[in-house]
C-alpha distance (Angstrom), angle and dihedral (degrees) to the residues before:
residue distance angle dihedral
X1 . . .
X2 3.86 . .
X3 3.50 93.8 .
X4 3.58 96.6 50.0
X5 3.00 96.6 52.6
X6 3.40 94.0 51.7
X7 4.02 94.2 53.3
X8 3.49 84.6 49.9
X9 4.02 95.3 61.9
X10 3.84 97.0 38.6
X11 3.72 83.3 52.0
X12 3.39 98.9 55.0
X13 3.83 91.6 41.7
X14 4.17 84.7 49.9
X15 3.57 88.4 53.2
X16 4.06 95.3 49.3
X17 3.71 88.8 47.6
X18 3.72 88.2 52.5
X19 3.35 97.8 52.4
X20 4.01 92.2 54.0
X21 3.77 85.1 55.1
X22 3.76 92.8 40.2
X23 3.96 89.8 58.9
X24 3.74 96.4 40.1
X25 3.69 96.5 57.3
X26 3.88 90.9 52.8
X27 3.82 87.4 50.7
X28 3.69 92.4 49.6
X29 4.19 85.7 45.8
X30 3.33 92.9 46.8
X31 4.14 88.8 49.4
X32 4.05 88.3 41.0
X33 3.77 95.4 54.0
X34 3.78 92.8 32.7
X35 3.38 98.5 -131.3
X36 3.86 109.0 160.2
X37 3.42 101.8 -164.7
X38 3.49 98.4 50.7
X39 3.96 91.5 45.1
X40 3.91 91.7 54.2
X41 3.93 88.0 43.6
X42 4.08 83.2 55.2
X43 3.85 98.3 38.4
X44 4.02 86.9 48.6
X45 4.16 84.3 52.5
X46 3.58 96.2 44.3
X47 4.00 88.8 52.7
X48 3.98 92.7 44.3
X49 3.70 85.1 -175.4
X50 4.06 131.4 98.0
X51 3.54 115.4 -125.0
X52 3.93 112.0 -113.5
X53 3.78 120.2 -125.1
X54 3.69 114.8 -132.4
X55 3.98 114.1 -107.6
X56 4.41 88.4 -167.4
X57 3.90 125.6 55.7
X58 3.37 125.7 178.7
X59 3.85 86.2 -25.8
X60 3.45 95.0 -51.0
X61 4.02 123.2 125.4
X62 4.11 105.6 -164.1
X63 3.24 152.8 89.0
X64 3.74 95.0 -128.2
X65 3.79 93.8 30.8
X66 3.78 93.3 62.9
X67 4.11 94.7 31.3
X68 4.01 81.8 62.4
X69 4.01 94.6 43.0
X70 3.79 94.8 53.5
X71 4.21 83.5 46.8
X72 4.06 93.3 53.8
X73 3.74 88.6 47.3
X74 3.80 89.5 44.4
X75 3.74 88.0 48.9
X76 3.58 96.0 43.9
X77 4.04 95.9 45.2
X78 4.05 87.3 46.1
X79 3.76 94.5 54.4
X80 3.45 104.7 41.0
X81 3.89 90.2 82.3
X82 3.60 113.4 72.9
X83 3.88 120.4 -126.8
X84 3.21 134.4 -157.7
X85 3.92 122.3 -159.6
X86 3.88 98.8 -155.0
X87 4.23 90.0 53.5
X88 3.90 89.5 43.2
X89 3.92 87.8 60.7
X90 3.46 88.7 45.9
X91 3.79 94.0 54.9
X92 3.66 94.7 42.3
X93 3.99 98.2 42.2
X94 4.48 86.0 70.6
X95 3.94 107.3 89.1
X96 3.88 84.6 -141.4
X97 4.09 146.3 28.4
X98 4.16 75.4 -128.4
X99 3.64 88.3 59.4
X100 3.55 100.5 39.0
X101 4.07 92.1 49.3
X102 3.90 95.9 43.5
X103 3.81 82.4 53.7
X104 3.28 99.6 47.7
X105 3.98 109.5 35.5
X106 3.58 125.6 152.2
């Protein structure tokens, strides 16, 4: 009875183990092959845990309250470029970032 027992827990702890090793070598194919999907899918089982969304930004507690602090730093980060209509039409009249580089090297 002892010794059953005691082939049943290294068993089990054999199994965990392989498991760990069974999920790390499809990260490390997914990462070898480069296949992005199937190193998310991986990542996402490695984790096993959903990522919480925030109930409190920047102090602030709502829905609305938060919706219109992501907008003022949208707003902010958006115009703090300058922009200038008549080089925009330039940029967007070449066909191709090929075209517009050739055109335009330095």
């Amino acid at each position: 009875m002892r010794k059953t027992r005691a082939a049943y827990h290294y068993a089990i702890r054999r199994i965990r183990r392989d498991a760990d090793d069974i999920v790390n070598e499809r990260f490390a194919e997914a990462l070898l092959h480069n296949n992005g999907r199937d190193f998310w899918a991986e990542a996402k089982k490695i984790r096993r845990n959903k990522a919480s969304v925030s109930s409190i930004v920047d102090g602030v507690c709502t829905a609305d309250g938060i919706a219109d602090v992501f907008a003022s730093n949208y707003q902010l980060l958006y115009t703090s470029v300058s922009y200038d209509v008549n080089d925009m039409n330039c940029i967007s009249s070449f066909s191709s970032i090929d075209d517009f580089l050739s055109d335009h090297k330095m």
